[in-house]
C-alpha positions in Angstrom: -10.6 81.5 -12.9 -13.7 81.2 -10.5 -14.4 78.1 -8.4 -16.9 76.8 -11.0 -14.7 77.2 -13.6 -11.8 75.1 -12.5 -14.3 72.4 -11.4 -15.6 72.0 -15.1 -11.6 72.2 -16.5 -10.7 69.0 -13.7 -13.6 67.3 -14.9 -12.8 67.8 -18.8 -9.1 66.6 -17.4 -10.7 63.6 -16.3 -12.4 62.3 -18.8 -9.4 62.9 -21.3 -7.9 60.6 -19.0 -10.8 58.2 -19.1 -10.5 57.8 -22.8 -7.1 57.3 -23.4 -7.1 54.4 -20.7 -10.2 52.9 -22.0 -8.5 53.1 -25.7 -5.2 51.7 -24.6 -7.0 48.4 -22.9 -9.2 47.9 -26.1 -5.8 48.2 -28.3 -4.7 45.5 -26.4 -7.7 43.2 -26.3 -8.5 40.8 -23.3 -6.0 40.2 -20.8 -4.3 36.4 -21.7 -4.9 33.7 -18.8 -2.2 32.3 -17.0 -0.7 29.3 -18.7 -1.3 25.7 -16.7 1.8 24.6 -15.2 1.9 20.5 -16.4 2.7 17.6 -14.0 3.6 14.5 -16.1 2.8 11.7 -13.9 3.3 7.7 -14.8 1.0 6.6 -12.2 -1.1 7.4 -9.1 -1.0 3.8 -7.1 -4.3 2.8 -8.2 -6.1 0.5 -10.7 -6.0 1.8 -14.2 -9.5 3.1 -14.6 -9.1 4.9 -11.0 -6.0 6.6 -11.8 -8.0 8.1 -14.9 -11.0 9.0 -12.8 -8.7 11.0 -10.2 -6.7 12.7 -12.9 -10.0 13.8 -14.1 -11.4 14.7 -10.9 -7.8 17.2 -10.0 -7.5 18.8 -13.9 -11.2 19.6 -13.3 -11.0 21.7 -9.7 -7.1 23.1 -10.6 -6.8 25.9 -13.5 -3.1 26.8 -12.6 -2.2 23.0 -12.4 -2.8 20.5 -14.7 -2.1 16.6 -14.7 -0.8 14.8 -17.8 -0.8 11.3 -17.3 0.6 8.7 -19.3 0.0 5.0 -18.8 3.5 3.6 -19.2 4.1 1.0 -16.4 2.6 -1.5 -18.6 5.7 -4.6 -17.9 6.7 -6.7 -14.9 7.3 -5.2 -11.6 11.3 -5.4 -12.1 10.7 -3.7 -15.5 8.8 -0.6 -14.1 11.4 0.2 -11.7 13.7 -0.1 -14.2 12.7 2.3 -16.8 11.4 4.8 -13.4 15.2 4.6 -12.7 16.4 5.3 -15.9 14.4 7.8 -16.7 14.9 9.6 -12.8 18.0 9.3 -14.2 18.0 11.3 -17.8 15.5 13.6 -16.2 12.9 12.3 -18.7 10.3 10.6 -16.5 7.7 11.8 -13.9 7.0 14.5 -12.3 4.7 12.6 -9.7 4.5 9.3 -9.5 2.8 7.4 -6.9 2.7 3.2 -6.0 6.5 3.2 -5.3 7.5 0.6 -2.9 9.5 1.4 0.1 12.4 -0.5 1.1 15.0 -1.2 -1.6 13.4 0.0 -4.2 12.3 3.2 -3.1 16.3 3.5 -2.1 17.5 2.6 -5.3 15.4 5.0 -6.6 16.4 7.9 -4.1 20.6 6.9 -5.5 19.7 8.4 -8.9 19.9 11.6 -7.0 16.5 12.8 -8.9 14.4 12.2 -5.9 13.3 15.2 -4.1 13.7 15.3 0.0 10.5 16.2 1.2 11.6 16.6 4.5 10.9 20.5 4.9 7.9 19.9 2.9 7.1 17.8 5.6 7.3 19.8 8.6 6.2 23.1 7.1 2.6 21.0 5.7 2.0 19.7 8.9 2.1 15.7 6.9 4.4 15.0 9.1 2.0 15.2 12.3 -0.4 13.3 9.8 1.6 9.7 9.1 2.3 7.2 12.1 5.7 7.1 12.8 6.5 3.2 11.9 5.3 4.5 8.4 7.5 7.5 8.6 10.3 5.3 9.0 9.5 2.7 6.1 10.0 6.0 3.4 13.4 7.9 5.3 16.6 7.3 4.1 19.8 7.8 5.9 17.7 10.5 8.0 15.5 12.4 5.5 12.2 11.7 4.1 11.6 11.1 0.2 8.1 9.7 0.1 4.6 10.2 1.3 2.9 6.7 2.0 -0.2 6.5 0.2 -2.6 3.5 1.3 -2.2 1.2 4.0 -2.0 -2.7 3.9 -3.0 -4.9 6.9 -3.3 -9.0 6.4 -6.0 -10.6 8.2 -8.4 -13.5 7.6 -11.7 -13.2 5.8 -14.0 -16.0 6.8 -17.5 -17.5 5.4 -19.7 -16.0 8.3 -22.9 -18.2 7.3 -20.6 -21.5 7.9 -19.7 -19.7 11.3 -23.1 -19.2 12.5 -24.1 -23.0 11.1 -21.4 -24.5 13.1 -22.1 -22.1 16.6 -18.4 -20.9 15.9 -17.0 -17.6 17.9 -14.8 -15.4 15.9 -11.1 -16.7 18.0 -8.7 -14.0 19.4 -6.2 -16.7 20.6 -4.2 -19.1 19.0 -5.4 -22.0 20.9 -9.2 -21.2 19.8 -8.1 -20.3 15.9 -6.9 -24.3 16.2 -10.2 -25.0 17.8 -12.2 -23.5 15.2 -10.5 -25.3 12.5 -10.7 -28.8 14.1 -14.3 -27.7 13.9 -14.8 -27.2 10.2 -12.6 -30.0 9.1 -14.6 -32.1 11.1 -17.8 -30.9 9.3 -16.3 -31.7 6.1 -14.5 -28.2 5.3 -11.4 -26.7 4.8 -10.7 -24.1 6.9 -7.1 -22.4 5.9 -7.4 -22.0 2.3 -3.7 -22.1 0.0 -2.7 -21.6 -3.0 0.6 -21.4 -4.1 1.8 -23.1 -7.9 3.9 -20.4 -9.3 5.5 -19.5 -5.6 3.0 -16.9 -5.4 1.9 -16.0 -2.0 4.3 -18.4 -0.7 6.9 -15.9 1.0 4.1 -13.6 2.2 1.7 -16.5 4.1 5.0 -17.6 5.9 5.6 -14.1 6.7 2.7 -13.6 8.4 3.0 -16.6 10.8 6.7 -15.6 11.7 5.7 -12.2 12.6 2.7 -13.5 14.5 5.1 -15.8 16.6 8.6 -13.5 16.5 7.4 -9.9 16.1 9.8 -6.8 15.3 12.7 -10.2 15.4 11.6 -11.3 12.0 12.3 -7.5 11.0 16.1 -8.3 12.7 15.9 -11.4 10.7 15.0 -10.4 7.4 17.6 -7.0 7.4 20.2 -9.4 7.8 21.6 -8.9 11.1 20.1 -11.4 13.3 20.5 -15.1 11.8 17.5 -17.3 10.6 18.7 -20.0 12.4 19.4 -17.8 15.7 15.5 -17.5 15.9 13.9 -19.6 18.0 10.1 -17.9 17.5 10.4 -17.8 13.6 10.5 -21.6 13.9 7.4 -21.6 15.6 5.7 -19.6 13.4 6.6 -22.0 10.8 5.7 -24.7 12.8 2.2 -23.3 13.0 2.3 -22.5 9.3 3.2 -25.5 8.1 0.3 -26.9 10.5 -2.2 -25.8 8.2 -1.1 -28.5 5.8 0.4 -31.1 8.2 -2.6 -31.2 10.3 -5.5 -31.4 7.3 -6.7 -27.9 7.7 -5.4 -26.4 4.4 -6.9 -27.7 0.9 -5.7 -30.6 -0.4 -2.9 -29.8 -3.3 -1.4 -26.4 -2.3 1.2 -26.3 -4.8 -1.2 -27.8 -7.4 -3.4 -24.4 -7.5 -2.5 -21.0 -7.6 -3.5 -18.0 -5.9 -6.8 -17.4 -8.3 -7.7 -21.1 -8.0 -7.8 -20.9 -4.5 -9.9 -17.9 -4.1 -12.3 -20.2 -6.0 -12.9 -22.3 -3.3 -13.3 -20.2 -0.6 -16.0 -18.7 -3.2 -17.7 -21.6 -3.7 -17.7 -22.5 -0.1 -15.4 -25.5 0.2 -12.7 -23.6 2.4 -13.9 -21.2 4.9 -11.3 -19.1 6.0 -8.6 -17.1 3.8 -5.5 -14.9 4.6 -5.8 -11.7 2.8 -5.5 -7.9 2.8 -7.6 -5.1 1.9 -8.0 -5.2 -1.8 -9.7 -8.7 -1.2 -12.8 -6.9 -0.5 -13.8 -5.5 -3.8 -12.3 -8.3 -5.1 -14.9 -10.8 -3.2 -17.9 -8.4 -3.8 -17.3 -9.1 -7.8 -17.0 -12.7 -7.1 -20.5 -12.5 -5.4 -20.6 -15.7 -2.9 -23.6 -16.7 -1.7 -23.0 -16.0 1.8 -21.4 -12.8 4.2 -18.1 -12.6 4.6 -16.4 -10.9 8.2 -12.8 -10.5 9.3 -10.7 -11.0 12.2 -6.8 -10.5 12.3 -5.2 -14.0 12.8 -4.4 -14.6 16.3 -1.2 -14.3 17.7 0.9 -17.8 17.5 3.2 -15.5 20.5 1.0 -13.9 22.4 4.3 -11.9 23.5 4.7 -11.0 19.9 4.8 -7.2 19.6 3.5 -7.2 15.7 -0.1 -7.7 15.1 -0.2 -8.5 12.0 1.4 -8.4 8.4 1.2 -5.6 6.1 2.3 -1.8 6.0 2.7 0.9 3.1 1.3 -0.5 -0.4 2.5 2.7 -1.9 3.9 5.6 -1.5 4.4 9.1 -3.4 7.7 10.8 -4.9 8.4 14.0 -6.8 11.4 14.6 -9.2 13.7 16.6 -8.3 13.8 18.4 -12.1 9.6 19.1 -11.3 8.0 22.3 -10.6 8.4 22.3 -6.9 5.4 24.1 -6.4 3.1 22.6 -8.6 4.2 19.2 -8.0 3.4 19.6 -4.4 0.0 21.0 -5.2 -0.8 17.4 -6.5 1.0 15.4 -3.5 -1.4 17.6 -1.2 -4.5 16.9 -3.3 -3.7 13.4 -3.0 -2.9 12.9 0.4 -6.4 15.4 1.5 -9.1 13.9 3.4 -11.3 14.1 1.3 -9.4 12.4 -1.7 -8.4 9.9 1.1 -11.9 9.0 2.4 -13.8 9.0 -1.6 -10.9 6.2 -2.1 -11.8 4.5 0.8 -15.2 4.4 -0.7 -14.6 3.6 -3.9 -11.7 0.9 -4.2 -11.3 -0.1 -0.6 -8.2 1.4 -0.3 -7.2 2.6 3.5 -5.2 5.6 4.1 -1.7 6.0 5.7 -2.4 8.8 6.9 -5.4 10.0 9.6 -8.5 10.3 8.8 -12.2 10.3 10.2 -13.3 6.7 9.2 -17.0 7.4 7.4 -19.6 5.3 9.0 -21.8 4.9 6.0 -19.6 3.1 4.3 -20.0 -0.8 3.5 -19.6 -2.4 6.8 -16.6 -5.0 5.9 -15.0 -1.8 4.6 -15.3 0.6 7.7 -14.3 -2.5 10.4 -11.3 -3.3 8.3 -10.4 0.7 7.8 -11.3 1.4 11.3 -9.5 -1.5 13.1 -6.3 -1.4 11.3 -6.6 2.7 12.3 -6.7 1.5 15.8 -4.0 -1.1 15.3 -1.4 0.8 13.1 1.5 0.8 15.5 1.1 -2.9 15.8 1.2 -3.7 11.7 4.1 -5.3 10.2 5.9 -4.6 7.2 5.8 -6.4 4.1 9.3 -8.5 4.2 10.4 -6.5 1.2 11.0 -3.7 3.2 14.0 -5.5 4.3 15.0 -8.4 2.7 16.3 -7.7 -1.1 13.8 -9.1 -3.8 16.1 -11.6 -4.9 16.1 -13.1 -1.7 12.2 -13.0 -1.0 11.9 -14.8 -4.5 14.1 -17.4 -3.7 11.9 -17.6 -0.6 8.6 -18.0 -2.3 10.6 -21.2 -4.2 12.1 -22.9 -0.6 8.5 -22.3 1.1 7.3 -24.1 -1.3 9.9 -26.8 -0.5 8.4 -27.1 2.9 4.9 -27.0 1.9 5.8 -30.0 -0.8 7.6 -32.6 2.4 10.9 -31.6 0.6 12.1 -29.4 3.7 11.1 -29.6 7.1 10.6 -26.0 9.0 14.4 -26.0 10.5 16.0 -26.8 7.2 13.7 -24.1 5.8 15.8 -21.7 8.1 18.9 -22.9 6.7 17.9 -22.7 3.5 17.1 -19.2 4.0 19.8 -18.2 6.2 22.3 -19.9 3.2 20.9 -18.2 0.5 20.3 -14.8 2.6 24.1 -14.4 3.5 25.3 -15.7 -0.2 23.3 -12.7 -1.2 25.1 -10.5 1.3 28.5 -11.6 0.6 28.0 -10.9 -3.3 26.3 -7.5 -2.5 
């Protein structure tokens, strides 16, 4: 056989090939696409109508993963954690589920052993370079890391700037000048602190945030039990100075006779200039629409010793099952926790990170000095007393704070009030 010859046989060869290929792929039809992989998740820490937009947002980008989410947390705080735990439990719950608090209940929930440890997931991410390491702490138990904290919560107070300007006020950064500026406005005819608390509701917290302000990381020795309530010296200030506010005229008349709502009302309508609040206040006051601008400065140290800026910490944090697709579960936790999830949040529903990111500039200004200064401050932010002190305790707080406020209980017997029902707890527990 010549040259030419063999050239035309390997070319007949080939196309036999060809054919046969082609016919087998068209036998088989089109090649099926990889099934979804389907994280059930109960809730992603936000609002209703935000957890729906971002599950939207994720199933849209993702192919591989896909996010079924089911609106079940529909009771009373106590009651969600319940059926999370029971269901942890059975292996019939969540995947993902994010808003967990830290503290005791995110420790109750790591004893169902259906918790994963994220702790490699951690280190081999590069998250754990990402979270400030008081927040690291607030979600590790006995050593290892179960949760990613989701948003960030720091306490300050939100003030009527057009009153301000009318009275020539300053915004105060000492404790001596906060008392100056409310001398001020009660004298023109104002409340300055403004309080509500029928129902015990913010009771525990407001009294919180005046005993870290005088006692620091001691109210944290305090409230885990192993320093006494009575022992501490600089929590009795801070309740001193709390119970000022209503002692001394500055608070609205009738604490206990309005609730938190009610009370909102009249720093709206202008009758009470300042009020002590976090972050979600500021979509809240932009519905309300006062006629005047509202600013922000962190309450003023009652100790100016006090290491602890403020009151606040992680609102919520993340955890995945430990039945979940590893893999596709953490696909979600690292959507979440991205920068750019992180920063469209910050712009949408005023929530701030708990983890690092570049603070957009043109962003509502209330929203970008509260993101940006608690960034700057996050080492010096409390926690929220829950993180230490078991929630049967800090309800029976919210009920002897009220005592105080009423006359019934003056600041030291509110200390031994507290430090009797805290080590009855103990005892039993």
């Amino acid at each position: 056989m010549n040259k030419r010859g063999f050239r035309m046989q390997k070319q007949r060869l080939f196309l036999i090939l060809l054919v046969a290929l082609l016919s087998s792929v068209f036998a088989l039809g089109p090649v099926a696409a990889q099934e979804a992989t389907d994280i059930l998740v109960w809730s992603l820490g936000y609002s209703g109508d935000y957890n729906d937009t971002l599950v939207e947002r994720f199933n849209e980008a993702n192919d591989d993963v896909q996010i079924v989410y089911e609106d079940v947390l529909t009771g009373t705080f106590t009651e969600n954690n319940q059926k999370v735990r029971i269901a942890l439990e059975n292996e019939a719950g969540p995947h993902v589920l994010g808003g967990v608090d830290v503290g005791a209940n995110l420790q109750a929930l790591v004893s169902t052993g259906q918790v994963r440890d994220l702790t490699e997931y951690y280190r081999a991410s590069g998250l754990i370079d990402r979270i400030p390491p008081n927040l690291l702490s607030q979600v590790t138990v006995e050593g290892r890391i179960y949760a990613v904290p989701q948003n960030m919560e720091s306490v300050g107070i939100f003030y009527n700037k057009d009153v301000f300007a009318e009275l020539e006020l300053e915004v105060p950064t000492e404790w001596a000048e906060y008392i100056d500026v409310l001398e001020a406005v009660k004298d023109a005819g104002y409340y300055g602190y403004t309080m509500g608390l029928a129902g015990g509701w913010p009771s525990a917290l407001m009294a919180s945030m005046f005993m870290y302000s005088s006692a620091g990381s001691e109210y944290i020795d305090v409230l885990s039990g192993t320093q006494p309530w009575t022992d501490c010296d600089n929590c009795l200030d801070g309740m001193n100075a709390f119970y000022g506010m209503v002692e001394n005229g500055y608070a609205n008349p009738e604490p206990l006779g309005i609730d938190y709502d009610q009370s909102l009302d009249l720093f709206y309508q202008g009758i009470t200039v300042m009020v002590l609040n976090g972050p979600w206040f500021i979509d809240a006051s932009a519905s309300a629409e006062p006629d005047f601008e509202i600013g922000f400065f962190y309450l003023p140290a009652v100790n100016p010793a006090t290491d602890i800026k403020t009151l606040g910490g992680i609102g919520g944090s993340i955890i995945i099952a430990e039945y979940a697709d590893v893999d596709a579960a953490f696909k979600v936790v690292e959507w979440l926790t991205s920068e750019e999830v992180a920063v469209q949040a910050l712009r949408d529903v005023s929530q701030l990170p708990a983890f690092t990111i570049e603070v957009p500039e043109d962003i509502a200004p209330l929203t970008y000095q509260i993101a940006s200064e608690t960034a700057a401050n996050v080492d010096k932010i409390g926690f929220w007393p829950v993180t230490y002190l078991p929630p049967k305790v800090f309800g029976d707080m919210n009920q002897i704070v009220q005592g105080m406020i009423g006359g019934m209980l003056t600041p030291e017997e509110l200390l031994s009030e507290m430090q009797e029902t805290h080590s009855a707890y103990l005892a039993e527990n």
